[in-house]
C-alpha positions as CSV (number, residue, x, y, z in Angstrom):
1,X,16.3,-3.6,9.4
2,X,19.1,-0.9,10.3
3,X,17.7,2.3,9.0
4,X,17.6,5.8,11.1
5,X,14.8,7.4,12.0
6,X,13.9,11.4,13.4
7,X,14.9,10.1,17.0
8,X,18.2,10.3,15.3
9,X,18.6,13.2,14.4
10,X,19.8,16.0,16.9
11,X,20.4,19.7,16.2
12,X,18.6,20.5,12.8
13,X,17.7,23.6,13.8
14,X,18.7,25.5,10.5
15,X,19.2,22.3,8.6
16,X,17.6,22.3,5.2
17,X,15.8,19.1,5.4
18,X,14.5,17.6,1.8
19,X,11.9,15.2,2.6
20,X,10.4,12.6,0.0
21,X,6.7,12.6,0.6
22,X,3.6,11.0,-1.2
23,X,1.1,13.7,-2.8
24,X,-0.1,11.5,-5.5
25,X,-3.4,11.9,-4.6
26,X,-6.5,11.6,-6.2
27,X,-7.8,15.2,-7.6
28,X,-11.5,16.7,-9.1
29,X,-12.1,19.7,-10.7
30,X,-8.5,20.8,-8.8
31,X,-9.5,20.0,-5.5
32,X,-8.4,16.8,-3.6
33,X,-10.8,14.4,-3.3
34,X,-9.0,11.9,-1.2
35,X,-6.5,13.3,1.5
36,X,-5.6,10.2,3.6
37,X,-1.6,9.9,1.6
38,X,-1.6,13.8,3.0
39,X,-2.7,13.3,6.4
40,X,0.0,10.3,6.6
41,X,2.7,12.8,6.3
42,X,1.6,15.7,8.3
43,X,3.6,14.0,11.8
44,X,7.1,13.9,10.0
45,X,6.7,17.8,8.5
46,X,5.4,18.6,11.9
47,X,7.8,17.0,13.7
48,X,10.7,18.9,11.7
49,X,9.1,22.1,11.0
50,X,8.9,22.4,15.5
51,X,12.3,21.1,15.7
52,X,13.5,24.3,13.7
53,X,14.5,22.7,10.1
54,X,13.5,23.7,6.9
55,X,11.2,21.3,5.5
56,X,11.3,21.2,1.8
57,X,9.3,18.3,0.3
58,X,9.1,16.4,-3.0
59,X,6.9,14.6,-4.5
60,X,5.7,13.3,-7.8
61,X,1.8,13.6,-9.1
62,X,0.6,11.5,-12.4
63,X,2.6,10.7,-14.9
64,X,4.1,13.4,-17.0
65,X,7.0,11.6,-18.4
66,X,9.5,13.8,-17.8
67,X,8.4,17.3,-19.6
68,X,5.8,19.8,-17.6
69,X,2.2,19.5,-17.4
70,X,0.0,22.4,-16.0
71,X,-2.4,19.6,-14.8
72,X,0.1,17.9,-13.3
73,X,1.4,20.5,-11.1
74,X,1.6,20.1,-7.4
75,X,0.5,24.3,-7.2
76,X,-3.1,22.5,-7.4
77,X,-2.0,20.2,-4.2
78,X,-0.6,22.8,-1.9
79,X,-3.4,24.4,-0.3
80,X,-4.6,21.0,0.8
81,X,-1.6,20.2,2.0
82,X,-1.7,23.7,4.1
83,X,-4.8,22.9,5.2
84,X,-4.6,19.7,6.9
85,X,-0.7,20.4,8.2
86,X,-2.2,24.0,9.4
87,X,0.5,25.8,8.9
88,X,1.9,27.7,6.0
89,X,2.9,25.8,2.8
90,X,5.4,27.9,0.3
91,X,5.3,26.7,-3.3
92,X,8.5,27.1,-5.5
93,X,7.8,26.3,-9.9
94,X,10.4,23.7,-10.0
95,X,12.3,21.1,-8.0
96,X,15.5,22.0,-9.4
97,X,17.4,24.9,-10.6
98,X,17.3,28.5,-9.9
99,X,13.5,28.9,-8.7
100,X,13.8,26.3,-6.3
101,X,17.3,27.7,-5.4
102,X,15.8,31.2,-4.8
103,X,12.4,29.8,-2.7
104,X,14.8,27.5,-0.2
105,X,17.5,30.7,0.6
106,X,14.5,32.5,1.4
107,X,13.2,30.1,4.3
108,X,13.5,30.8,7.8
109,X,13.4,28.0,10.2
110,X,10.5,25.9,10.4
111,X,9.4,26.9,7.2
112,X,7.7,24.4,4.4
113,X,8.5,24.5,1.5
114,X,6.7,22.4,-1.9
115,X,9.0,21.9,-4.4
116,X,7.2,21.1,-8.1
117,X,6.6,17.7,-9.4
118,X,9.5,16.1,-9.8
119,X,8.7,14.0,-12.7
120,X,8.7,17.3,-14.5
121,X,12.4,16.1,-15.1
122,X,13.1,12.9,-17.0
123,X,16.6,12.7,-14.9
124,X,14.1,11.0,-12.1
125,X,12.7,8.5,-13.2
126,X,15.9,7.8,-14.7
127,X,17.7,8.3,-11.6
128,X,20.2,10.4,-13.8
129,X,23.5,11.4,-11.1
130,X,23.4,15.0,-12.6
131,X,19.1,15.4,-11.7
132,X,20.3,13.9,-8.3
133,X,23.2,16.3,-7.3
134,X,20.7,19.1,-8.8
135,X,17.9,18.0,-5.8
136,X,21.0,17.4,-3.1
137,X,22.0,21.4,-3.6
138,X,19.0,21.9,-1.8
139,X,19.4,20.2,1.2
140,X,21.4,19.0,3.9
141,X,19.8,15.9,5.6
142,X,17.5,13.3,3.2
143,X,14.5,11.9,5.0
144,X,12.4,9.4,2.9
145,X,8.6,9.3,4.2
146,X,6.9,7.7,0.9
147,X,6.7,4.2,1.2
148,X,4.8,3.8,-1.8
149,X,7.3,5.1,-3.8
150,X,10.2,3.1,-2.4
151,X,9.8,0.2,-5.4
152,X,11.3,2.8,-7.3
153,X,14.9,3.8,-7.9
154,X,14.0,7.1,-8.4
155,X,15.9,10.4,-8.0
156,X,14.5,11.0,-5.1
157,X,13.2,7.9,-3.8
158,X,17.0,5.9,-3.8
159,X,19.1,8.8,-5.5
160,X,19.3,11.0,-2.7
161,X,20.2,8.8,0.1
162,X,23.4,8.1,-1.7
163,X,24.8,11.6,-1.5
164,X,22.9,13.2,1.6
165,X,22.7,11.5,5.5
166,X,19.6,9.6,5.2
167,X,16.7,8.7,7.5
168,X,12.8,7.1,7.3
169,X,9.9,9.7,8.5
170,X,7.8,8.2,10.7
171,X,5.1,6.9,8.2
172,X,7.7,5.1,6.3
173,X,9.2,3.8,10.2
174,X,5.6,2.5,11.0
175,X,4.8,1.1,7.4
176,X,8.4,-0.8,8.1
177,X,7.9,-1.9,11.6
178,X,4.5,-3.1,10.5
179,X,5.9,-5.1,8.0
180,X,8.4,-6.5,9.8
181,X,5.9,-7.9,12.3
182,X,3.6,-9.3,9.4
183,X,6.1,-11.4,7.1
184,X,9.7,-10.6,8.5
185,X,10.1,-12.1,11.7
186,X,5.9,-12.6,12.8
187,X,4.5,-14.2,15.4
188,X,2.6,-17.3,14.2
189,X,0.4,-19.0,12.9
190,X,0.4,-16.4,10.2
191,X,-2.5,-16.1,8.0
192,X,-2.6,-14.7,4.8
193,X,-5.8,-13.6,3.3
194,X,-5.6,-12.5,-0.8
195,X,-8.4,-11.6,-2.6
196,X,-9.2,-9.8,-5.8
197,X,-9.9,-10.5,-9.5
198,X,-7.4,-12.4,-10.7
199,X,-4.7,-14.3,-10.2
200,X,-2.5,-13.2,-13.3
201,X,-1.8,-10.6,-11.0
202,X,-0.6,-11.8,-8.0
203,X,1.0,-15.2,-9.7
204,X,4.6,-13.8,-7.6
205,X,2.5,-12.7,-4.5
206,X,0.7,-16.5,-3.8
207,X,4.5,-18.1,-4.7
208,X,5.8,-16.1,-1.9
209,X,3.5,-16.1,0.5
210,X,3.0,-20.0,0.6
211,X,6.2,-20.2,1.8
212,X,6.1,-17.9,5.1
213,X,2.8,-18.4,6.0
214,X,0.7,-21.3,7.5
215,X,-2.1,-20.6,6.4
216,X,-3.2,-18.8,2.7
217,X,-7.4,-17.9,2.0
218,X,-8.0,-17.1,-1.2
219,X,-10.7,-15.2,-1.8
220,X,-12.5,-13.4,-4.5
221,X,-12.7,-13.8,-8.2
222,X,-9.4,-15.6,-8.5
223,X,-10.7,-18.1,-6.2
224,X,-12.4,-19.3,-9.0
225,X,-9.4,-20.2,-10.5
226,X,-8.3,-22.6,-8.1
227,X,-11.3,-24.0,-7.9
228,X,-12.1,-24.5,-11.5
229,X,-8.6,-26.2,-11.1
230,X,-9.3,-28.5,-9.0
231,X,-12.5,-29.7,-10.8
232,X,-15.3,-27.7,-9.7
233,X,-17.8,-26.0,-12.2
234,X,-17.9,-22.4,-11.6
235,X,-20.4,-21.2,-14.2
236,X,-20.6,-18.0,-15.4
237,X,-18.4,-16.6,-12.6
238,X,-14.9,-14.9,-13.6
239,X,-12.3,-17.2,-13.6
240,X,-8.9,-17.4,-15.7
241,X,-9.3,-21.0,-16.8
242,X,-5.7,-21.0,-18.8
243,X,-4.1,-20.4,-15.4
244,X,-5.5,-23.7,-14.0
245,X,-1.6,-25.4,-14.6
246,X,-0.3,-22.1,-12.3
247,X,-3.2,-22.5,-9.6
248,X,-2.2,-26.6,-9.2
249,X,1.4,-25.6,-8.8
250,X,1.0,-22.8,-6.1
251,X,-1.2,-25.6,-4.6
252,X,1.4,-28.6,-4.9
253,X,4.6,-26.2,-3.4
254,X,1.9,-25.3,-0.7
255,X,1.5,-28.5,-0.1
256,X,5.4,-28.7,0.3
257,X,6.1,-25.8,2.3
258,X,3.3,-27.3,4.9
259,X,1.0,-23.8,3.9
260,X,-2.8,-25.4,4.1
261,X,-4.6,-23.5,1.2
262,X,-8.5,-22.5,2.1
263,X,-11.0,-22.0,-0.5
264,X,-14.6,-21.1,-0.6
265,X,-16.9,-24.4,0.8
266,X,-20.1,-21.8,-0.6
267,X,-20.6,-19.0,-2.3
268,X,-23.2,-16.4,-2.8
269,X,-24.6,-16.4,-6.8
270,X,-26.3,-14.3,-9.4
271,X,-27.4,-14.2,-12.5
272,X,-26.2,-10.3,-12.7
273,X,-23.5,-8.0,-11.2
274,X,-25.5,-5.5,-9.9
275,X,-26.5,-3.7,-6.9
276,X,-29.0,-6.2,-4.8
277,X,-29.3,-8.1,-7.2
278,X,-31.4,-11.8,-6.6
279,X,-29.1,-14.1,-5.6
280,X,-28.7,-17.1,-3.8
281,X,-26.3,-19.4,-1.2
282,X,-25.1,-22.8,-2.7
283,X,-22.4,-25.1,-1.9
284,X,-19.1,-24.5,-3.6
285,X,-19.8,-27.7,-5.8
286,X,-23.4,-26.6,-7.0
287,X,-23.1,-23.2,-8.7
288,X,-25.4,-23.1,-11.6
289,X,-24.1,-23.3,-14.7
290,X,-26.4,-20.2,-15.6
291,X,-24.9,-18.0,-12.6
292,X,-21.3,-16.0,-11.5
293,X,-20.0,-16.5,-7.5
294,X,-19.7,-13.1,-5.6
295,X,-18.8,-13.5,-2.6
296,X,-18.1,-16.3,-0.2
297,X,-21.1,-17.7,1.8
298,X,-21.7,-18.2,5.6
299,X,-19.5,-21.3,6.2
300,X,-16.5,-19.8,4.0
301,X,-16.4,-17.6,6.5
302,X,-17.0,-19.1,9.9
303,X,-13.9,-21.2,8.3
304,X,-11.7,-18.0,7.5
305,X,-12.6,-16.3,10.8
306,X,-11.8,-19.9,12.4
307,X,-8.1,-19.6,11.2
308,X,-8.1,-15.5,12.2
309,X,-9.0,-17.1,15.5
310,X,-6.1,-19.1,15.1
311,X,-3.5,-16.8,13.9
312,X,-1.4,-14.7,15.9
313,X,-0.4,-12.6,12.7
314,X,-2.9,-11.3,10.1
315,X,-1.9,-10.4,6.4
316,X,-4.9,-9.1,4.0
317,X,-4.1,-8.2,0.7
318,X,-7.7,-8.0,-1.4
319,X,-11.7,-8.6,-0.9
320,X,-13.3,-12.3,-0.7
321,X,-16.4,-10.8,-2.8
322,X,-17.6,-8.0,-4.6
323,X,-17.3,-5.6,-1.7
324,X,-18.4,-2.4,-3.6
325,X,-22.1,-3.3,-4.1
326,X,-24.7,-4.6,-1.4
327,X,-25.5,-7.5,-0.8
328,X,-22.1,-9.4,-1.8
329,X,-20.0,-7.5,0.6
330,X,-20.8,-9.6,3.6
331,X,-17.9,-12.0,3.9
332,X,-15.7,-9.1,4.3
333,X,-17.2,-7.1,6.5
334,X,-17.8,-10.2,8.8
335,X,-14.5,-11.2,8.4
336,X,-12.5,-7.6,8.6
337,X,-14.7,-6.5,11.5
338,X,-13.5,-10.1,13.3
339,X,-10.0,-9.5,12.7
340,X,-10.2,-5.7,14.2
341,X,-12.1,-7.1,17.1
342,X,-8.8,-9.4,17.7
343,X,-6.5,-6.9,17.2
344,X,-7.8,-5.2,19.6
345,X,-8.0,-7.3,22.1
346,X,-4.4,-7.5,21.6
347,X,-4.6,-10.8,20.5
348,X,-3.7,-10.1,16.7
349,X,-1.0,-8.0,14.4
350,X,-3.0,-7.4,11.3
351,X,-1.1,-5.8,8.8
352,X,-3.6,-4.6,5.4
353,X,-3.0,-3.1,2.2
354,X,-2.6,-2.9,-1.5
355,X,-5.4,-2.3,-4.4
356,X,-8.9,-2.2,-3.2
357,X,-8.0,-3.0,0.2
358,X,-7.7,-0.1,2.1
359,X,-11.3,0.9,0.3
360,X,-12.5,-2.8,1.6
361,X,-11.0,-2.1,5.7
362,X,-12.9,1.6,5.5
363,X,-16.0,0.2,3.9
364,X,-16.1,-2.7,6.7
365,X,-15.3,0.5,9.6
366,X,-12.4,-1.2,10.8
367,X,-9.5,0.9,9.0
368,X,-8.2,2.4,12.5
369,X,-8.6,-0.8,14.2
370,X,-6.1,-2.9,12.6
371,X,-2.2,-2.8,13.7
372,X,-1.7,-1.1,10.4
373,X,-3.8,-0.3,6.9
374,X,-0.9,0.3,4.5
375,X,-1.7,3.2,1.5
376,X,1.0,2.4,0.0
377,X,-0.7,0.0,-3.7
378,X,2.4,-0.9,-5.9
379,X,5.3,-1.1,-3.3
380,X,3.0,-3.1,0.0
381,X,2.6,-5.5,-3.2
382,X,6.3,-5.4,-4.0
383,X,7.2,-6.3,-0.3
384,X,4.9,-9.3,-0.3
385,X,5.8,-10.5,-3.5
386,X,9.2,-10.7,-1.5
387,X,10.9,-8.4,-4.1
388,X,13.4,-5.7,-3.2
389,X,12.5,-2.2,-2.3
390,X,15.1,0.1,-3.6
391,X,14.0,3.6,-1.7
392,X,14.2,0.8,1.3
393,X,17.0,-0.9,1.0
394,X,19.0,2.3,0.8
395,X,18.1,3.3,4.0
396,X,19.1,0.4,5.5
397,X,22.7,0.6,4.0
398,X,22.9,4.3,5.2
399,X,25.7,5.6,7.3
């Protein structure tokens, strides 16, 4: 990767800096209930704000498809972003045009500034040259920091970096570097762990990653899937049996790349999905036909932590079990809290994220302890899936 970061840009004193954040956070009753995409940001408007620019940030929030939606508007996102940056946050109605033109002449240096939603516009989602020379009048220096908006070629995810100098803010810099350590050039062994419901939906992700890593657990409800087909009865449990032919085929080109596939040996069963419900630990081969696997029993993982002990690079994308009620989040606590005690020992670069994972690290109190929880859902997915990035792969063909 070649892309510039803050530490190369010099004198911006003055400069009007339009920065590409991620606000898209979750909101109740107009107050944000979840501020962690905020609080990612806060270093790169910091950073710029002390250095004398004029920070102007965009953002998109929901989907509103290209017309206005009151709900929609970042006004409601603002003061939280005020609040956690401390420091005042200047709103401006629209991302374009005349009000936006109006709220940036009347910054002073180290101002911020929120421009609205930017979906507001159907020219970015479209990526429309007109919408993108209408958000570069704004500004004279791009700097993406929204990772997980960089599987778009958006306005002002890709758009922008064409006609302005571009640079990655520091949580896109660490959400690369991280990245690069887990799949792009790691240190091995490198173990994969995916979990999750099904495996419809990360057919692309388990193609990819059996052929960069050495080792792949499969976890959760689509572990049922392969185990269904290779032959095993897995009651009542959720499993995609018309995806049996797709399971044997990611195992056959593991088999080929030299990737050793690890299932569940056990699992822990019940007749209900429900908070403590009565369940029981049986091997792998003796679920009852009566009862649905929830999570992975005691020698699963002594057998996945045996391979973290092994692995010199981590990956997690997705729970081994039903995480979000008690008692069938045990394998991964055990397991995340193992992984955070290797990394830090320094042993271990454990890279997490995408879907319920970021919930799974926080539930299992080991979110700060790994080399990197990613926030970033659609796009982490995208990178391990081996797909391009466009809002990435800008940067790093930026002059």
């Amino acid at each position: 990767m070649t892309f510039k970061t803050l530490d190369d840009l010099t004198d911006i004193a003055g400069k009007r800096v339009l920065v590409r954040v991620d606000l898209n956070v979750p909101v109740k009753d107009g107050k944000v209930t979840d501020a962690t995409r905020i609080e990612r940001v806060v270093p790169t408007i910091r950073e710029l704000s002390e250095k004398g620019a004029k920070v102007i940030l965009l953002a998109h929030f929901g989907r509103p498809k290209g017309e206005p939606v009151a709900d929609m508007s970042l006004a409601f996102i603002a003061p939280a972003v005020e609040d956690i940056l401390d420091h005042r946050v200047q709103f401006a109605a629209d991302c374009i045009g005349e009000k936006a033109a109006i709220a940036v002449a009347a910054m002073n240096n180290g101002d911020v500034l929120l421009l609205e939603n930017t979906r507001f516009h159907k020219g970015e989602e479209k990526n429309d040259p007109d919408f993108i020379k209408a958000l570069a009048a704004n500004g004279d220096i791009y700097v993406n920091d929204a990772f997980s908006a960089a599987h778009r070629a958006h306005a002002s995810t890709e758009g922008l970096a064409q006609l302005l100098p571009a640079y990655a803010g520091r949580t896109m810099q660490a959400e690369l570097e991280a990245l690069e350590k887990g799949l792009g050039n790691p240190k091995r062994p490198v173990v994969a762990i995916v979990g999750g419901a099904k495996v419809s939906t990360k057919i692309d992700l388990l193609m990819n990653l059996v052929k960069k890593v050495d080792a792949l657990v499969i976890g959760g409800g689509m572990a049922n899937t392969f185990l269904a087909a290779r032959g095993t009865n897995v009651g009542k449990s959720l499993c995609e049996h018309d995806l049996a032919e797709t399971a044997k085929k990611i195992m056959i080109e593991a088999a080929s790349s030299g990737c050793a596939i690890v299932l569940p040996v056990d699992g822990v069963v019940a007749r209900e999905f429900k908070a403590g419900a009565d369940n029981e630990t049986v091997d792998i081969d003796a679920i009852p036909a009566d009862a649905m696997v929830l999570d992975v029993g005691p020698k699963s993982i002594a057998a996945v932590n045996e391979w973290v002990s092994k692995a010199e690079t981590l990956v997690w994308n997705g729970p081994l079990g039903a995480f979000e009620i008690a008692p069938f989040d045990k394998a991964t606590v055990a397991v995340a809290k193992h992984a955070a005690a290797r990394t830090k020992s320094g042993a271990l670069i454990s890279v997490a994220g995408g879907g319920d994972t970021v919930s799974a690290m926080n539930h299992a109190s080991v979110a700060d302890d790994l080399s990197y929880v990613s926030t970033a859902g659609g796009a982490f997915l995208e990178w391990m899936e081996g797909k391009p990035l466009p809002g990435v792969d800008i940067l790093n063909q930026a002059k």
